[in-house]
Residue frames as qw, qx, qy, qz and C-alpha x, y, z in Angstrom:
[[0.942, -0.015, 0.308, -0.131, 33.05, 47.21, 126.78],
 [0.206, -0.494, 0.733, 0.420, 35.96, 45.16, 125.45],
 [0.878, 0.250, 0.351, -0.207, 35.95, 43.01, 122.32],
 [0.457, -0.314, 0.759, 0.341, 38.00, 40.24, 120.78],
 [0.010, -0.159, -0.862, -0.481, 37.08, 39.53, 116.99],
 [0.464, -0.257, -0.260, -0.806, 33.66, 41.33, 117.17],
 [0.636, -0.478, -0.596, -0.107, 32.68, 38.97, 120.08],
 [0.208, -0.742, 0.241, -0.589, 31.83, 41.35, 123.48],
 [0.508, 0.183, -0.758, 0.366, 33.28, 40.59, 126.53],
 [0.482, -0.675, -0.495, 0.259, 31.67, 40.91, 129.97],
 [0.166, -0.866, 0.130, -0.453, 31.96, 44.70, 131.27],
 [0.658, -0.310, -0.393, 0.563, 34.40, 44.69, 134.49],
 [0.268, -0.929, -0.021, -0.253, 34.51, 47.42, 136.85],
 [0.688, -0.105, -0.224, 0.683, 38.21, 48.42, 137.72],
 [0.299, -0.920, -0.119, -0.221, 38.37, 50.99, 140.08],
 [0.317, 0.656, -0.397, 0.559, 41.21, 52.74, 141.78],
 [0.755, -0.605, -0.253, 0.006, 42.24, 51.77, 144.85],
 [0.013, -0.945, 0.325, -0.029, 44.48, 53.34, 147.57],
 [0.205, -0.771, 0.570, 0.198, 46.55, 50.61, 147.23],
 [0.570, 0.004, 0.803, 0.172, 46.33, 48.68, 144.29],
 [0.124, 0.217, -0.240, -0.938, 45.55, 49.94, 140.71],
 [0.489, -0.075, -0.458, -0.738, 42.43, 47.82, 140.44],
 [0.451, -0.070, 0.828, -0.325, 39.91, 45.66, 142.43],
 [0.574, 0.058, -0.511, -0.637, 37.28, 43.44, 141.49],
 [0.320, -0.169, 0.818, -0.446, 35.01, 41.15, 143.45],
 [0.603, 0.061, -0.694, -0.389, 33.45, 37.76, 142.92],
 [0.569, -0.609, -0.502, -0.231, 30.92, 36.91, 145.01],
 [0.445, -0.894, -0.013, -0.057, 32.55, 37.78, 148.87],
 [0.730, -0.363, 0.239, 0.527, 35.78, 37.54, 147.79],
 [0.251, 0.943, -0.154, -0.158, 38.21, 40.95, 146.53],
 [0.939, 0.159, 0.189, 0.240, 40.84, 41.08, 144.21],
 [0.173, -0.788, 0.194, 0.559, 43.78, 43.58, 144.28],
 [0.723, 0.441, 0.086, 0.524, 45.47, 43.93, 140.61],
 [0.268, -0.803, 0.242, 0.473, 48.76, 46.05, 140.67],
 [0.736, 0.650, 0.064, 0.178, 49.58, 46.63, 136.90],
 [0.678, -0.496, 0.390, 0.378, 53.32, 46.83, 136.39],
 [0.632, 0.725, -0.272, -0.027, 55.56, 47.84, 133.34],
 [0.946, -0.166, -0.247, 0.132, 58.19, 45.97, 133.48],
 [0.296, 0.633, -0.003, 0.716, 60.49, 48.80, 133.77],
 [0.321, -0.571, -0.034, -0.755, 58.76, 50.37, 135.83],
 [0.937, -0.311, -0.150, -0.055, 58.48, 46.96, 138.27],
 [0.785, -0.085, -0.215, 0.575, 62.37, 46.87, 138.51],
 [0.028, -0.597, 0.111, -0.794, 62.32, 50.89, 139.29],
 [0.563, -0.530, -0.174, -0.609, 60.11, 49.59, 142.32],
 [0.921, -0.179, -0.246, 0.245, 62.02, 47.08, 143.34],
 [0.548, 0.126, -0.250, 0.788, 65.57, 49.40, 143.82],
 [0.016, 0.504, -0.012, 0.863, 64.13, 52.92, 144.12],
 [0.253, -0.324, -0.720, 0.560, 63.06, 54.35, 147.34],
 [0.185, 0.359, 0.105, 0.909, 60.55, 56.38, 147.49],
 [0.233, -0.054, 0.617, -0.749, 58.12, 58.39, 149.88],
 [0.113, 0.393, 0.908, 0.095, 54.87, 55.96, 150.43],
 [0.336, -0.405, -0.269, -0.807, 51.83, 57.82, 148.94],
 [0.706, -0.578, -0.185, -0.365, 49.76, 56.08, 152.31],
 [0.114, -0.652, 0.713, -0.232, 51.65, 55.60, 155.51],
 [0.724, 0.118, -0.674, -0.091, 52.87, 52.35, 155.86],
 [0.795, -0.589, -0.020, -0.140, 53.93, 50.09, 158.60],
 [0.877, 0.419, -0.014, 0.234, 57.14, 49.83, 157.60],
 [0.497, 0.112, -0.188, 0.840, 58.53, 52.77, 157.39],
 [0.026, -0.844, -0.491, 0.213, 55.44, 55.40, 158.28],
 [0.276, 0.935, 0.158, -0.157, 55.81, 57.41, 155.63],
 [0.377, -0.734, 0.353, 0.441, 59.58, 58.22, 155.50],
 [0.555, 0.582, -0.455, -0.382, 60.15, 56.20, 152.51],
 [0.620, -0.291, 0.728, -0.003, 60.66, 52.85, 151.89],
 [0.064, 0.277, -0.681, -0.674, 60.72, 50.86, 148.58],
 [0.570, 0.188, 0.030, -0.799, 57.63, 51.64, 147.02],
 [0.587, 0.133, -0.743, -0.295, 56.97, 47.71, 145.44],
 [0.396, -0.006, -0.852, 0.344, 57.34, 46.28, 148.80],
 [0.138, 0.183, 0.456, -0.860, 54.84, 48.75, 150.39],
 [0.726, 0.043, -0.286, -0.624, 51.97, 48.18, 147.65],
 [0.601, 0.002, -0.794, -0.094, 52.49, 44.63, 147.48],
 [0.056, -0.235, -0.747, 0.619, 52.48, 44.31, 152.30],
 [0.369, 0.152, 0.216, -0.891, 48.83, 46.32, 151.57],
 [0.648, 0.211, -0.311, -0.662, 47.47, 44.89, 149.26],
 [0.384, -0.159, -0.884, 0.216, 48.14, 40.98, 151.22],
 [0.037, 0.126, 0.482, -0.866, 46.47, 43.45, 153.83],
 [0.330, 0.379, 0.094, -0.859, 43.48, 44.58, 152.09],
 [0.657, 0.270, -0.379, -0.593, 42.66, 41.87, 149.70],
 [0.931, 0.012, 0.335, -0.145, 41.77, 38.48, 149.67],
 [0.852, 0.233, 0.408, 0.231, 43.77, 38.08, 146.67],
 [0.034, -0.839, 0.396, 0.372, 46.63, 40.42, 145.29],
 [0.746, 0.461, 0.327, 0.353, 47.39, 39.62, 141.44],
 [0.088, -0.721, 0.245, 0.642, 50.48, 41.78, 139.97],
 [0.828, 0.520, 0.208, 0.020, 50.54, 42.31, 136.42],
 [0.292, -0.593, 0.414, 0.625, 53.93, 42.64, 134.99],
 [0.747, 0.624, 0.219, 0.067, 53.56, 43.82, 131.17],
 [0.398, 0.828, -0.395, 0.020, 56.17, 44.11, 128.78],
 [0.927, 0.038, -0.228, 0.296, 59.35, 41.75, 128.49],
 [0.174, -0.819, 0.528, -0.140, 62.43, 41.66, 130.34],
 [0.981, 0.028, -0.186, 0.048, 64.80, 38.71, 130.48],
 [0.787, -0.526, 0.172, 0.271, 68.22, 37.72, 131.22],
 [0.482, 0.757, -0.421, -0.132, 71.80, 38.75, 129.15],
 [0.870, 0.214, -0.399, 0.195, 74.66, 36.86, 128.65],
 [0.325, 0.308, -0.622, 0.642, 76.34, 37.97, 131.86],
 [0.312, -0.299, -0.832, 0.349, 73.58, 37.10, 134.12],
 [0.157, 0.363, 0.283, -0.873, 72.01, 40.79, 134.62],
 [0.316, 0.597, 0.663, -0.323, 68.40, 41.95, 133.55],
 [0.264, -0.080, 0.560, 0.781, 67.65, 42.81, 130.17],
 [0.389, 0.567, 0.547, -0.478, 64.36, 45.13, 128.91],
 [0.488, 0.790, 0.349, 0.127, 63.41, 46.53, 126.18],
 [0.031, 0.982, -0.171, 0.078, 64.89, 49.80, 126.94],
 [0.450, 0.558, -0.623, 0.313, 68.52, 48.10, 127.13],
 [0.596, -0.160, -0.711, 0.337, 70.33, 46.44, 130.32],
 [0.426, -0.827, 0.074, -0.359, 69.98, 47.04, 133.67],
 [0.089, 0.527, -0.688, 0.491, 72.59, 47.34, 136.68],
 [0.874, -0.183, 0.315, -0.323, 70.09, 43.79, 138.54],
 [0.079, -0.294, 0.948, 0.089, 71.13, 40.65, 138.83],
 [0.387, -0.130, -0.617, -0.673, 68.97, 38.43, 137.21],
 [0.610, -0.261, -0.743, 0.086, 68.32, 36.09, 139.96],
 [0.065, 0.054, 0.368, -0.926, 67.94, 39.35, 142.63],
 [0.518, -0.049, -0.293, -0.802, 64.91, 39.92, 140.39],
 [0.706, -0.357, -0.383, -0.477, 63.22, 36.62, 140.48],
 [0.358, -0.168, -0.841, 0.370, 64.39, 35.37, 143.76],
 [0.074, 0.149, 0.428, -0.888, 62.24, 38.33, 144.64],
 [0.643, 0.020, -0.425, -0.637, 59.12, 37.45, 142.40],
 [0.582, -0.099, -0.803, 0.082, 59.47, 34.01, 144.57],
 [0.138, -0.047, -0.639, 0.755, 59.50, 35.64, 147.68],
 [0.467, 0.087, 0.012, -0.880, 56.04, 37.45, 146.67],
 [0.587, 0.016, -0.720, -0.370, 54.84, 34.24, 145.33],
 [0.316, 0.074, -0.851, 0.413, 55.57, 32.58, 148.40],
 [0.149, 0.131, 0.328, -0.924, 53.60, 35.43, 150.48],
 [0.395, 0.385, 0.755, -0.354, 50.67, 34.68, 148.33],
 [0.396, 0.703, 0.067, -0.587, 50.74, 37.18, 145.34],
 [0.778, 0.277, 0.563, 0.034, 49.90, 36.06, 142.41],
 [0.090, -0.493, 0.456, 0.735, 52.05, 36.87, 139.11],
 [0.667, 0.565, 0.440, 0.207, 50.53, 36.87, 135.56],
 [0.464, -0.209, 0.527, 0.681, 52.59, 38.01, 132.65],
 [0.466, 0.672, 0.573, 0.040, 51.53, 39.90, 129.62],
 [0.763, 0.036, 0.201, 0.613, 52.49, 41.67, 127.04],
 [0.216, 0.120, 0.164, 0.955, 51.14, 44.84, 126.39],
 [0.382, 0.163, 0.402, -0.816, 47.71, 47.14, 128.12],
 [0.654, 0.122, -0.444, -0.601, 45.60, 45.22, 125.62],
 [0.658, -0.015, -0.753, 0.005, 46.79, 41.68, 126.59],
 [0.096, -0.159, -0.791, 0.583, 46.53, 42.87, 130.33],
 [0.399, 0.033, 0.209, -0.892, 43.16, 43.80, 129.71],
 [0.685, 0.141, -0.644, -0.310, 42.23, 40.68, 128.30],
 [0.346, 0.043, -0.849, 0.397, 44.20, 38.62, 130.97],
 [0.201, 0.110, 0.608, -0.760, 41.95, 40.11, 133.85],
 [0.780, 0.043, -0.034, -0.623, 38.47, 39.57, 131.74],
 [0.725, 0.220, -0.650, -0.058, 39.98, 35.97, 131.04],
 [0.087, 0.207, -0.792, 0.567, 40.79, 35.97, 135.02],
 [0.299, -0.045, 0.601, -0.740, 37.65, 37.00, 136.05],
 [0.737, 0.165, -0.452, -0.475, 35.65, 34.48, 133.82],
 [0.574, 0.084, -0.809, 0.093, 37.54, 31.57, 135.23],
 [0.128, -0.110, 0.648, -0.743, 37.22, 32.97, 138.86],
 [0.546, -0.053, 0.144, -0.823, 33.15, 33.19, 138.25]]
């Protein structure tokens, strides 16, 4: 059980899924979560790699692994939430900036592609560190109920 200031939080059941790193369902409607570092979100976005389930895409060969969770999990869930923890932002020449120093993205690559997902339906929540995304999702699934 989580808890904030000695006050307990509802229990949630997050379970692995094959393509999403948690579900959760409220009354007849499921919820994909795909947890994200933020790092680790712009690795997903450039890198290719082979899909752990075959896709439709590319069936199997490889294809970039963000874009293959994210087409399942519109597939397979009512509702496909990505978490992206940890900060990233913008330098003074227009490319992506993390923690871990710059990256070789344009900034606007990045979020015109966070729009494009938006667009599609998936839902983005921000946050800052595995605590605060464990929070966010009891705070999600509170409002949801």
């Amino acid at each position: 059980m989580l808890s904030e200031a000695n006050a307990p939080v509802y229990p949630m059941r997050l379970t692995p899924q094959p393509s999403a790193d948690a579900l959760f369902v409220i009354g007849d409607k499921s919820y994909g979560v795909e947890r994200k570092e933020a790092s680790d979100l712009l690795n997903s976005w450039v890198s290719k790699h082979k899909c752990k389930a075959q896709c439709d895409k590319c069936g199997g060969k490889g294809c970039y692994h963000l874009a293959s969770q994210l087409e399942r999990m519109l597939t397979n869930f009512d509702h496909t939430i990505l978490v992206i923890e940890g900060w990233f932002g913008i330098n003074e020449r227009g490319y992506v900036q993390t923690a871990y120093g710059d990256r070789a993205l344009l900034w606007r690559g990045v979020m015109n592609m966070l729009y494009k997902w938006q667009e599609r339906g998936v839902r983005l929540q921000f946050t800052a560190n595995t605590q605060h995304t464990a929070q966010q999702l009891v705070a999600l699934r509170e409002y949801l109920s």
